[in-house]
Biopython code that builds the backbone (N, CA, C, O; Angstrom):
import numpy as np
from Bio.PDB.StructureBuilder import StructureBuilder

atoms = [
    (1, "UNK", "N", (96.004, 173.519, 98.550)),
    (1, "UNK", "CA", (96.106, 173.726, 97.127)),
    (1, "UNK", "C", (94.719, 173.526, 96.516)),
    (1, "UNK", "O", (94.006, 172.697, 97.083)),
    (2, "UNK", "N", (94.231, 174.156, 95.453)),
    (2, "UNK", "CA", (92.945, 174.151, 95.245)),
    (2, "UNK", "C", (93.326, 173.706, 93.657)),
    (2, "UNK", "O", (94.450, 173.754, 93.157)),
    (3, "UNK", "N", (92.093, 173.267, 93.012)),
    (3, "UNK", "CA", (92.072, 173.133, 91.588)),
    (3, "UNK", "C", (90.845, 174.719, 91.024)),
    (3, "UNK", "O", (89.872, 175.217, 91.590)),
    (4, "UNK", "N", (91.583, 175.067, 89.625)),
    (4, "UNK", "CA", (90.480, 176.040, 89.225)),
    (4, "UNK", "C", (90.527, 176.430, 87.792)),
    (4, "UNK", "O", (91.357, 175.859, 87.085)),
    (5, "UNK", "N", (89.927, 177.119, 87.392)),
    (5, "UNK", "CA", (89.618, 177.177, 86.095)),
    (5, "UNK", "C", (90.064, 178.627, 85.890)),
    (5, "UNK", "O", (89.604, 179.363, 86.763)),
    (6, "UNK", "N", (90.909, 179.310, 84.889)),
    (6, "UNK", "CA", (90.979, 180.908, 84.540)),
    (6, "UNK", "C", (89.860, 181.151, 83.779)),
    (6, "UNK", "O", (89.473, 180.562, 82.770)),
    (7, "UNK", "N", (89.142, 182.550, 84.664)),
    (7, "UNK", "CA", (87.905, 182.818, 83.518)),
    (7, "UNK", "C", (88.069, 184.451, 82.856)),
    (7, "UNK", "O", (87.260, 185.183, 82.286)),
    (8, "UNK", "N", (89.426, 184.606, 83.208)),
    (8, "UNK", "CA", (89.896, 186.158, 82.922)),
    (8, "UNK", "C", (90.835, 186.948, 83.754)),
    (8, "UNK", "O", (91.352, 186.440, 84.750)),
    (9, "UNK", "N", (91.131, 188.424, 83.316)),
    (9, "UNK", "CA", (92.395, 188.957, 83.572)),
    (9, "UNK", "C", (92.032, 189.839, 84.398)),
    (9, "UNK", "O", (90.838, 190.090, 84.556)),
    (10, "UNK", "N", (93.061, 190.508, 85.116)),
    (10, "UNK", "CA", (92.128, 191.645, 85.875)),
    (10, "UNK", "C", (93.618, 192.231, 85.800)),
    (10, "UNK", "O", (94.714, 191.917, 86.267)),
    (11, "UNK", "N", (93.074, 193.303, 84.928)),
    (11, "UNK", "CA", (94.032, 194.606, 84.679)),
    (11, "UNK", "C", (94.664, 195.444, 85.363)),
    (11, "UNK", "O", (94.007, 196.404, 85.765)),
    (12, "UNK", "N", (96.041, 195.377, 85.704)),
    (12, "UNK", "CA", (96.406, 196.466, 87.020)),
    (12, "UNK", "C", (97.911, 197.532, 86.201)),
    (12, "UNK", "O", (99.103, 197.259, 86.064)),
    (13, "UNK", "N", (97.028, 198.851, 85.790)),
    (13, "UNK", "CA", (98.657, 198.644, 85.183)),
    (13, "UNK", "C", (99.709, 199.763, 86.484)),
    (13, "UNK", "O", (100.663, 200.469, 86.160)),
    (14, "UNK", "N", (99.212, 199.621, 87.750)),
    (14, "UNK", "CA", (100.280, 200.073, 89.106)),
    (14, "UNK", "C", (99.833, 199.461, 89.945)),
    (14, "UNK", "O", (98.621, 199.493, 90.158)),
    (15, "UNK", "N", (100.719, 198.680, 90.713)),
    (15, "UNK", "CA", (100.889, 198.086, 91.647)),
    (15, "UNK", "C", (102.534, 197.790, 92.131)),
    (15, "UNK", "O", (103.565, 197.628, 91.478)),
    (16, "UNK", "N", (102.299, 197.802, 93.292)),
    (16, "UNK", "CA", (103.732, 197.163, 94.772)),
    (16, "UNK", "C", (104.494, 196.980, 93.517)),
    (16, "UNK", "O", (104.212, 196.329, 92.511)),
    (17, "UNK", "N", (105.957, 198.007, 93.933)),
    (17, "UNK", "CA", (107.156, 196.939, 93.734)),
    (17, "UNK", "C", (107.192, 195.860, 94.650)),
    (17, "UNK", "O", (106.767, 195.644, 95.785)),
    (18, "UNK", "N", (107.989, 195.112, 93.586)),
    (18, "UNK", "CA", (108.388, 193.913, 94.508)),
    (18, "UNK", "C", (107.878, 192.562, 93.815)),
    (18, "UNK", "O", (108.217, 191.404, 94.056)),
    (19, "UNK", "N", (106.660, 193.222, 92.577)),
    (19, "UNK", "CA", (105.918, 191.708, 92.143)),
    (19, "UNK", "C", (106.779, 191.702, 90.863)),
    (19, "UNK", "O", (107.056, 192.658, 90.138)),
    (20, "UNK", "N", (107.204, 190.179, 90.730)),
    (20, "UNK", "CA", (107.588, 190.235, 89.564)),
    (20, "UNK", "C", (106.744, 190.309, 88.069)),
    (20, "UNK", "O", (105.606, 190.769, 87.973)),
    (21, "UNK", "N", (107.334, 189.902, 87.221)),
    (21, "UNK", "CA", (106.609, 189.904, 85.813)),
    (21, "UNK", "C", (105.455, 189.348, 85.965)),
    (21, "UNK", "O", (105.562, 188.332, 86.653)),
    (22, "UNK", "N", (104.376, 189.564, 85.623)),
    (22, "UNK", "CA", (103.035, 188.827, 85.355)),
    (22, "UNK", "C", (101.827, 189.406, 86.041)),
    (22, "UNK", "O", (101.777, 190.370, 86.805)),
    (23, "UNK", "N", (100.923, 188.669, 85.638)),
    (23, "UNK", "CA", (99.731, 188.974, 85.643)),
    (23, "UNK", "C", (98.718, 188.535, 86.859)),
    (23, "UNK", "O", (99.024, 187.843, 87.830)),
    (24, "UNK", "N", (97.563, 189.052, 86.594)),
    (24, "UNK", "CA", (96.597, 188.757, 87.995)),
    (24, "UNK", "C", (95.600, 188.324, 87.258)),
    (24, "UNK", "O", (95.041, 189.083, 86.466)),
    (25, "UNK", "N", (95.272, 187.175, 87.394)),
    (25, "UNK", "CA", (94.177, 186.546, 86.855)),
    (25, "UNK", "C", (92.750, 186.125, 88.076)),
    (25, "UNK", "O", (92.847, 185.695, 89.225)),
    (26, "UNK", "N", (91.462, 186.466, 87.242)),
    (26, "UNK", "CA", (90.466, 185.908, 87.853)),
    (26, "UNK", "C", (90.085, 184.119, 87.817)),
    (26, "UNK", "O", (89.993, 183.684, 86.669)),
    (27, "UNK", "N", (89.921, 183.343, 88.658)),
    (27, "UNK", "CA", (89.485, 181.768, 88.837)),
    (27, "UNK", "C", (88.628, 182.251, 89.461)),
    (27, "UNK", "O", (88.264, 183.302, 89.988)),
    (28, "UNK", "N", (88.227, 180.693, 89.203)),
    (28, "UNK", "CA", (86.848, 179.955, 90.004)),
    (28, "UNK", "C", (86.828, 178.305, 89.725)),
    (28, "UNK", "O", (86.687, 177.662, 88.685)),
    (29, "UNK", "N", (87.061, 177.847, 91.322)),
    (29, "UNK", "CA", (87.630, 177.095, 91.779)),
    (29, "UNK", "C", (86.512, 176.007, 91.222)),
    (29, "UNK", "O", (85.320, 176.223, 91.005)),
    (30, "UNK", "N", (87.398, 174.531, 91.024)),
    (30, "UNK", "CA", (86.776, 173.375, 90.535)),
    (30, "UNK", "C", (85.299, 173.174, 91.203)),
    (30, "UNK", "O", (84.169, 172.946, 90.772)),
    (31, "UNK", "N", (85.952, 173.394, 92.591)),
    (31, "UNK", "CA", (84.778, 172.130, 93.478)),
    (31, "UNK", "C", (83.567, 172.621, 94.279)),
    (31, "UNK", "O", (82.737, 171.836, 94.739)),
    (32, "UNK", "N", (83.490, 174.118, 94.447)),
    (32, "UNK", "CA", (83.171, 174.843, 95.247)),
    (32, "UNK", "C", (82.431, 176.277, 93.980)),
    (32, "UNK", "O", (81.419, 176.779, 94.469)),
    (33, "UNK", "N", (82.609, 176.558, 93.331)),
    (33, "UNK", "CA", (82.626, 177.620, 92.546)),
    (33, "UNK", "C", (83.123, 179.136, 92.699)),
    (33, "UNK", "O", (82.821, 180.134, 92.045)),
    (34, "UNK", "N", (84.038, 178.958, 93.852)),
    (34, "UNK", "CA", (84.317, 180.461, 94.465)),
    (34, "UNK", "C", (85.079, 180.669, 93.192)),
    (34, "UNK", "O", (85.657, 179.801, 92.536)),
    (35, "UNK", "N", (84.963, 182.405, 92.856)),
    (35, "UNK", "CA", (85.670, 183.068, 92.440)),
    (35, "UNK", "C", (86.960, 183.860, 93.285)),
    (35, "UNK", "O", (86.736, 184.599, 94.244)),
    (36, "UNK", "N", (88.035, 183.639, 92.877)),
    (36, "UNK", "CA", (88.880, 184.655, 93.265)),
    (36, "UNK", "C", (90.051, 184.966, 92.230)),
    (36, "UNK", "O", (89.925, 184.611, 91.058)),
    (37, "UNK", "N", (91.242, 185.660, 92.692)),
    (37, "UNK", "CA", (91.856, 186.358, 92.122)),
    (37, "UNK", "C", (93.500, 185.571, 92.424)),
    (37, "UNK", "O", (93.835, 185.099, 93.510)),
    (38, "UNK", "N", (94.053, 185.583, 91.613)),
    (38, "UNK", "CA", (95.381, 184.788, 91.955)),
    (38, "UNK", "C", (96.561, 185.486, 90.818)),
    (38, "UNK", "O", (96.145, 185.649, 89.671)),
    (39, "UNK", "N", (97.998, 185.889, 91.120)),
    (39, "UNK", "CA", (98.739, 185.879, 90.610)),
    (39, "UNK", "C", (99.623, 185.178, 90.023)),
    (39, "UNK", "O", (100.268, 184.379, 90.701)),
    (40, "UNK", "N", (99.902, 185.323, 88.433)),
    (40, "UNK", "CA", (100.409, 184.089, 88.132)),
    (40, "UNK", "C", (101.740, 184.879, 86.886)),
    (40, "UNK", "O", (101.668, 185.891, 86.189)),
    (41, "UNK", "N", (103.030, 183.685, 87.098)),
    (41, "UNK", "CA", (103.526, 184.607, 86.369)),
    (41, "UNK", "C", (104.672, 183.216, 85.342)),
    (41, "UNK", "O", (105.877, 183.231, 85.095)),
    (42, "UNK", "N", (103.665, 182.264, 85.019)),
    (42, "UNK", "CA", (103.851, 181.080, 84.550)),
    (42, "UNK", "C", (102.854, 181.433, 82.947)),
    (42, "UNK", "O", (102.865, 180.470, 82.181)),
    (43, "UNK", "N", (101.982, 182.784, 82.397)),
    (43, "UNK", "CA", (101.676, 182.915, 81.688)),
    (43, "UNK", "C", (100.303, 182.106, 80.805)),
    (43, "UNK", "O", (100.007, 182.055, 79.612)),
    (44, "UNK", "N", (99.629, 181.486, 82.166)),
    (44, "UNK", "CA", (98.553, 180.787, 81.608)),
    (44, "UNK", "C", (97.230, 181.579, 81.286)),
    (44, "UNK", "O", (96.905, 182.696, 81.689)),
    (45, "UNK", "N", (96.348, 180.460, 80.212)),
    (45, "UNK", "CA", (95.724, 182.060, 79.756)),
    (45, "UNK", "C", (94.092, 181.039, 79.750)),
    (45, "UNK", "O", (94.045, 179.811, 79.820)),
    (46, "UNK", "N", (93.187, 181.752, 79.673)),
    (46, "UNK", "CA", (91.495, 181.827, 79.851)),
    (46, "UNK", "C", (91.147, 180.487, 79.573)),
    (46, "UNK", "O", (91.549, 180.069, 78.487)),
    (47, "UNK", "N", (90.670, 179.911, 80.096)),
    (47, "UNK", "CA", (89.931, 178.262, 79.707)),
    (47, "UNK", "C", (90.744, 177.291, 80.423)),
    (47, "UNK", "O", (90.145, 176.221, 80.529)),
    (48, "UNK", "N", (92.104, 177.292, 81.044)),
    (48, "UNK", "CA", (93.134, 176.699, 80.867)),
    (48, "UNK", "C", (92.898, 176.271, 82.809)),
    (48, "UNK", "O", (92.633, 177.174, 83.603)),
    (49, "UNK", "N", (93.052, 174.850, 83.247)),
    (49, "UNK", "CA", (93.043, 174.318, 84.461)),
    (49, "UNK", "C", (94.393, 174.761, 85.436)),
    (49, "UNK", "O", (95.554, 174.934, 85.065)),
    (50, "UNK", "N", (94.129, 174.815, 86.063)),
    (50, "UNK", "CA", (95.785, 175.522, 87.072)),
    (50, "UNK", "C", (95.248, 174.706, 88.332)),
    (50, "UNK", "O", (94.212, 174.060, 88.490)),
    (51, "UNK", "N", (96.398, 174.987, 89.224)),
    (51, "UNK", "CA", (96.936, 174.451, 90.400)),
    (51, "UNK", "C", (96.938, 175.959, 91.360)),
    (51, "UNK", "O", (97.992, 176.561, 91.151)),
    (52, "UNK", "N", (96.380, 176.408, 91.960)),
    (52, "UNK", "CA", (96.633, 177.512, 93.144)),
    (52, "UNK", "C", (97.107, 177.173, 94.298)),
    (52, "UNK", "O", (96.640, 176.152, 94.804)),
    (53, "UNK", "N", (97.995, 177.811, 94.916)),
    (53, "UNK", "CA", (98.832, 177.766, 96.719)),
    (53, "UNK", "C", (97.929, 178.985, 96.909)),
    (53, "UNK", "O", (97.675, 179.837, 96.057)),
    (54, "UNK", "N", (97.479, 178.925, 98.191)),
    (54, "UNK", "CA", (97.050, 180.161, 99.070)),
    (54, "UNK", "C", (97.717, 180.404, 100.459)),
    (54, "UNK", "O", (98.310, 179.565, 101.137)),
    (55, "UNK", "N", (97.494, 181.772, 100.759)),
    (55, "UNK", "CA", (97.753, 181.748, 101.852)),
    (55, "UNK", "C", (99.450, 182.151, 101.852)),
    (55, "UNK", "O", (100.071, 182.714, 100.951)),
    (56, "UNK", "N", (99.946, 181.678, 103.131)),
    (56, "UNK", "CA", (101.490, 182.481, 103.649)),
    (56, "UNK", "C", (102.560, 181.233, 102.363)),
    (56, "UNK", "O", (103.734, 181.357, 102.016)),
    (57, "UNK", "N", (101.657, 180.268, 102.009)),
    (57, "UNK", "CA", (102.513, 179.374, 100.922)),
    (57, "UNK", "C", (102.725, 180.430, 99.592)),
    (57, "UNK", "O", (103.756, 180.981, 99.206)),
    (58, "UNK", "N", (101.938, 180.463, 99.283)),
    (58, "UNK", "CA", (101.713, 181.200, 98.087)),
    (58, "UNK", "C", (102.864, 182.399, 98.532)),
    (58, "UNK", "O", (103.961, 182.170, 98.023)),
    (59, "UNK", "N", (102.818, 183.626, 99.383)),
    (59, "UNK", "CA", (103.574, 184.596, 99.427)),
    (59, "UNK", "C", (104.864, 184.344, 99.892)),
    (59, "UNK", "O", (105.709, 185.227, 99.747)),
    (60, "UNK", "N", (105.187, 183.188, 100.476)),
    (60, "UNK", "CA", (106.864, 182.539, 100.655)),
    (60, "UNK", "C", (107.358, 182.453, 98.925)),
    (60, "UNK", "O", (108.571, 182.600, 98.773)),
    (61, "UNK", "N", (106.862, 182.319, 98.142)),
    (61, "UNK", "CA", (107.568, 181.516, 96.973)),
    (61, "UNK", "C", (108.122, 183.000, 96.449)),
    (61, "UNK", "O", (109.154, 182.982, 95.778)),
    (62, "UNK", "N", (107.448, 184.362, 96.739)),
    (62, "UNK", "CA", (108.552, 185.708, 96.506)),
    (62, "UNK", "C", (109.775, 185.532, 97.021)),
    (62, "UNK", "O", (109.921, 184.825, 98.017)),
    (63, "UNK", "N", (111.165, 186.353, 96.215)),
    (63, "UNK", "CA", (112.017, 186.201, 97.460)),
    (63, "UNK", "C", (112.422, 187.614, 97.629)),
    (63, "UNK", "O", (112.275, 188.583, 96.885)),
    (64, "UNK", "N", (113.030, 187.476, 98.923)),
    (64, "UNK", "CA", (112.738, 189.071, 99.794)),
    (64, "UNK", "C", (111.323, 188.959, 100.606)),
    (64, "UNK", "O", (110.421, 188.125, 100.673)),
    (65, "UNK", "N", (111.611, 190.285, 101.211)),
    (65, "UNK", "CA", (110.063, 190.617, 101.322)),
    (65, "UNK", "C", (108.873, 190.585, 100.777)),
    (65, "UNK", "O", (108.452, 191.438, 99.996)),
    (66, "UNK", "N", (107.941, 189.083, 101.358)),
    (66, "UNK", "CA", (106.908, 189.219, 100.395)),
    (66, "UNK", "C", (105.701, 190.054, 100.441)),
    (66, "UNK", "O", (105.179, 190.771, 101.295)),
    (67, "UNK", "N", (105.467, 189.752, 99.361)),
    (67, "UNK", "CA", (104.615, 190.958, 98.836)),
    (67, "UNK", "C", (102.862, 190.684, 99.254)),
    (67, "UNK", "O", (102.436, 189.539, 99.408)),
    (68, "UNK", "N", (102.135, 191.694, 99.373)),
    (68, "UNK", "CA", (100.752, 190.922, 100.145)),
    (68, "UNK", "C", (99.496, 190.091, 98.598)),
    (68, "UNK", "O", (98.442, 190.485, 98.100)),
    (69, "UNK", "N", (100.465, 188.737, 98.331)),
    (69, "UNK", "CA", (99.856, 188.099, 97.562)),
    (69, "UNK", "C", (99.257, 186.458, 98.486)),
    (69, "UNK", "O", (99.744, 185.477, 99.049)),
    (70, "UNK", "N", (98.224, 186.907, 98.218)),
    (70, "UNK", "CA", (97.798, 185.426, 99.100)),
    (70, "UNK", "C", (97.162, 184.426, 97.999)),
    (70, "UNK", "O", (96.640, 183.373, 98.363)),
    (71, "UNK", "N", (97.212, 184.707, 96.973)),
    (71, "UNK", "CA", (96.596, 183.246, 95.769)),
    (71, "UNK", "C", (98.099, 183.195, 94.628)),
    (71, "UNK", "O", (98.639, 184.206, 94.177)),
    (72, "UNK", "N", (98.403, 182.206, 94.438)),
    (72, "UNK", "CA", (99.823, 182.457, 93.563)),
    (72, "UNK", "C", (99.356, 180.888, 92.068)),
    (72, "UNK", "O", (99.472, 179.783, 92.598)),
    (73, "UNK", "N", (98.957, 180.801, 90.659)),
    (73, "UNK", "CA", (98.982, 180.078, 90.054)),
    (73, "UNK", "C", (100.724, 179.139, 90.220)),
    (73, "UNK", "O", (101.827, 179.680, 90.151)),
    (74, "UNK", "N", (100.441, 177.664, 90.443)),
    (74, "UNK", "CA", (101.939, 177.206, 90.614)),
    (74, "UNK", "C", (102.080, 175.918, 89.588)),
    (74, "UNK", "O", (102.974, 175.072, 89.599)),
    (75, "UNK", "N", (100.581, 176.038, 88.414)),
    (75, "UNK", "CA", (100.624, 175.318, 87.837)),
    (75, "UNK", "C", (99.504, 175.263, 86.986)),
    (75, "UNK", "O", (98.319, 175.469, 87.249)),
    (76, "UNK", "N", (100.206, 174.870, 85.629)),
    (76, "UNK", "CA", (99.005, 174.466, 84.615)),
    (76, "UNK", "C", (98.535, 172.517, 84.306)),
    (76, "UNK", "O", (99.401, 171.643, 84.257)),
    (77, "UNK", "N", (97.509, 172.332, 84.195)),
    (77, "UNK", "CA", (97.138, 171.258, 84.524)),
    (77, "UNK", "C", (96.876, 170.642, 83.270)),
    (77, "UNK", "O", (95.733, 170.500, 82.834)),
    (78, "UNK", "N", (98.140, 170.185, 82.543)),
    (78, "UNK", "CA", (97.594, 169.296, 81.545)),
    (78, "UNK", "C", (96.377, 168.742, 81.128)),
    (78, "UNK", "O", (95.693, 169.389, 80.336)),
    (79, "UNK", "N", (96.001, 167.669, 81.523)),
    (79, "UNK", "CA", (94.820, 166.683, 81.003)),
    (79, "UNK", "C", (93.697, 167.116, 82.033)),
    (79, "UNK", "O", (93.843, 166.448, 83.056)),
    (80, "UNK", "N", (92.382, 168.195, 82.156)),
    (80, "UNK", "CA", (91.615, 168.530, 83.046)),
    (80, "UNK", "C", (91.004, 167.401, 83.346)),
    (80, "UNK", "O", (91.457, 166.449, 82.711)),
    (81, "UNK", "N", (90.057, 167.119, 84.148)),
    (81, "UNK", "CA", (89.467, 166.005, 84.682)),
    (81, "UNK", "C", (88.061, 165.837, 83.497)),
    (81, "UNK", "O", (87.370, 166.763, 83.074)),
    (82, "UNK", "N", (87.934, 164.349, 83.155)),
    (82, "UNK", "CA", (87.027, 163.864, 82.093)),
    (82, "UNK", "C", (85.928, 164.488, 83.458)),
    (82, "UNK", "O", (86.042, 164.669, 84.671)),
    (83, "UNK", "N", (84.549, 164.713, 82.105)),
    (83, "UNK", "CA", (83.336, 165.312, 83.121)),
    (83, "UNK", "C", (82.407, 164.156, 83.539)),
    (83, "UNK", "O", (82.225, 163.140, 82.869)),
    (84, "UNK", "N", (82.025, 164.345, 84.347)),
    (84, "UNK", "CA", (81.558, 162.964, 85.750)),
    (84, "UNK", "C", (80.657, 162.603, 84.901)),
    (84, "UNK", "O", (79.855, 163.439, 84.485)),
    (85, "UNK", "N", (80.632, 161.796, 84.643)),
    (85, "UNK", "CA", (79.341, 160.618, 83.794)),
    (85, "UNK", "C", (77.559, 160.997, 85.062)),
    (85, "UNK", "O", (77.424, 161.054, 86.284)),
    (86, "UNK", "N", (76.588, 161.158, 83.896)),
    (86, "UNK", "CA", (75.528, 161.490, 84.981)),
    (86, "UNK", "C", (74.739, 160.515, 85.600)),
    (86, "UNK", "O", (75.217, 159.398, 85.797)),
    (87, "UNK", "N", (73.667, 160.770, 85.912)),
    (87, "UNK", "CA", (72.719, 159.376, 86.675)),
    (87, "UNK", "C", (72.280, 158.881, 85.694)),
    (87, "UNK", "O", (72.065, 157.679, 85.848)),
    (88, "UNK", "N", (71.941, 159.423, 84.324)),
    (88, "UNK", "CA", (71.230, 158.299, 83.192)),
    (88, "UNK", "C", (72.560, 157.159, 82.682)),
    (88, "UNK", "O", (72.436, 155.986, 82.330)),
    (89, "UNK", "N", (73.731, 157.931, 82.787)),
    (89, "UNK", "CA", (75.000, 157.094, 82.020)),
    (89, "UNK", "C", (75.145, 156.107, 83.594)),
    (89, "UNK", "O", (75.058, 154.900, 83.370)),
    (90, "UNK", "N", (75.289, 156.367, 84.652)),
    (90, "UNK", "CA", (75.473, 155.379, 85.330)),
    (90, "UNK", "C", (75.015, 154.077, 85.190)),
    (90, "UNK", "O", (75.679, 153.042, 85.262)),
    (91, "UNK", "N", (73.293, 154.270, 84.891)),
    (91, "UNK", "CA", (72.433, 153.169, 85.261)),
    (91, "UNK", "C", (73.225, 151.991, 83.688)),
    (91, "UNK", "O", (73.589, 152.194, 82.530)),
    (92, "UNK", "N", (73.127, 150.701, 84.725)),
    (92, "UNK", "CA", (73.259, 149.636, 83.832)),
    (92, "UNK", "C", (72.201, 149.227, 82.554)),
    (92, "UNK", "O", (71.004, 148.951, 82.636)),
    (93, "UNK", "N", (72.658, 149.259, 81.919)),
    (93, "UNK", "CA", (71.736, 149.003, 80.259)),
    (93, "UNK", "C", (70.604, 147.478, 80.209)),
    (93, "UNK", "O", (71.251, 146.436, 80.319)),
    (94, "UNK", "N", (69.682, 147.358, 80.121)),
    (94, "UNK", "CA", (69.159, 145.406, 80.443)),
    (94, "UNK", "C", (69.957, 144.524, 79.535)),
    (94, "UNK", "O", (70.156, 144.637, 78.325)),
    (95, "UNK", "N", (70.286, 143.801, 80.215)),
    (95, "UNK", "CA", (71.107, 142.830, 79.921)),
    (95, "UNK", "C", (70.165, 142.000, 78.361)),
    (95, "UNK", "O", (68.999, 141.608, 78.352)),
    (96, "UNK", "N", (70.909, 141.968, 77.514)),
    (96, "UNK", "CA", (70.618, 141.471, 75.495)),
    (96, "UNK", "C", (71.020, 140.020, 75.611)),
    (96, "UNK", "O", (70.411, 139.283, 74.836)),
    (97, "UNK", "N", (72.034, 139.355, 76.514)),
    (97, "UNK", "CA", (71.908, 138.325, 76.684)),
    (97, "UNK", "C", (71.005, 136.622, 76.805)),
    (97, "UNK", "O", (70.955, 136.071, 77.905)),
    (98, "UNK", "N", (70.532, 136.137, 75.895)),
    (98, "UNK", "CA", (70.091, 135.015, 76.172)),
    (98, "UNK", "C", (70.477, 134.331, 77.017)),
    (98, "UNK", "O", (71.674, 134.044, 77.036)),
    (99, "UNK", "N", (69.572, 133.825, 78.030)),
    (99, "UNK", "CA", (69.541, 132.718, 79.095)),
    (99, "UNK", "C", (70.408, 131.466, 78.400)),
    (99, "UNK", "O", (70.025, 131.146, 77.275)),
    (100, "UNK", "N", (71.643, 130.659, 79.012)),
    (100, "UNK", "CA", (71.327, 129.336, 78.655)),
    (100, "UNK", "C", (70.788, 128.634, 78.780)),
    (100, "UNK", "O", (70.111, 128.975, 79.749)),
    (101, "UNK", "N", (70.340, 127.251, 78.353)),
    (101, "UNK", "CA", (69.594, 126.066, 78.413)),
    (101, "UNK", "C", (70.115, 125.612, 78.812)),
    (101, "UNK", "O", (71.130, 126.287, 78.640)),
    (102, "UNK", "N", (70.576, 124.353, 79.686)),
    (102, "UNK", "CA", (71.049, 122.716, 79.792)),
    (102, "UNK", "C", (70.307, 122.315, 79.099)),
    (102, "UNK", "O", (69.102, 122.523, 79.245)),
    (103, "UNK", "N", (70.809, 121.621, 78.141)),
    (103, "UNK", "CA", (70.614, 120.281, 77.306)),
    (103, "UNK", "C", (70.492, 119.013, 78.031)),
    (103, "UNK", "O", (71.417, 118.660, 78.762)),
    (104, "UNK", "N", (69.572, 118.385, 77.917)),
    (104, "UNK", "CA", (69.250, 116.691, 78.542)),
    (104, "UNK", "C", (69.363, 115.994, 78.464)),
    (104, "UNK", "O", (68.853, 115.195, 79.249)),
]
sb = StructureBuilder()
sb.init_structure("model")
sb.init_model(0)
sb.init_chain("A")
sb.init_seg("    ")
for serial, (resi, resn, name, xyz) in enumerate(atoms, 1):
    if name == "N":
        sb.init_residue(resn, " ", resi, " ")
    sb.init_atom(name, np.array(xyz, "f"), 0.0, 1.0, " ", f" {name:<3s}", serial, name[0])
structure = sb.get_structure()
């Protein structure tokens, strides 16, 4: 299962019986930046984080004879991942703290 981002539609207006309602959308995957192409028929739309199955997973979830879909959207991803804090936000700030004393 991959994580990815929709960055657009890719227009088919003939193709295979057999697919149901929906659309073919272009991603590009979280971690890796591949672009590919995935069918989705859950209606998610441009900007929006999804969940992809590939492969013979993805084309089991047709029923009947499946159809030659090997990327299938199986999910929209609520809350996307906060963006990774960088090397300046990592570094610790100098400590504003005054030293204590012992008193004598």
């Amino acid at each position: 299962m991959l994580r990815a981002v929709v960055t657009g539609n890719v227009w088919s207006t003939k193709r295979i019986e057999g697919l149901p309602n929906g659309a073919f959308l272009e991603l590009v995957t979280e971690n890796g930046g591949a672009h590919l192409v995935a069918f989705d028929v859950l209606g998610t739309g441009i900007g929006e984080h999804v969940l992809v199955a590939q492969g013979s997973v993805a084309a089991a979830w047709f029923p009947g004879t499946p159809p030659p879909v090997d990327a299938l959207v199986i999910g929209s991803i609520d809350q996307p991942p906060a963006a990774k804090p960088t090397r300046a936000a990592k570094s610790v700030a100098p400590s504003t703290a005054k030293a204590k004393t012992n008193p004598e």
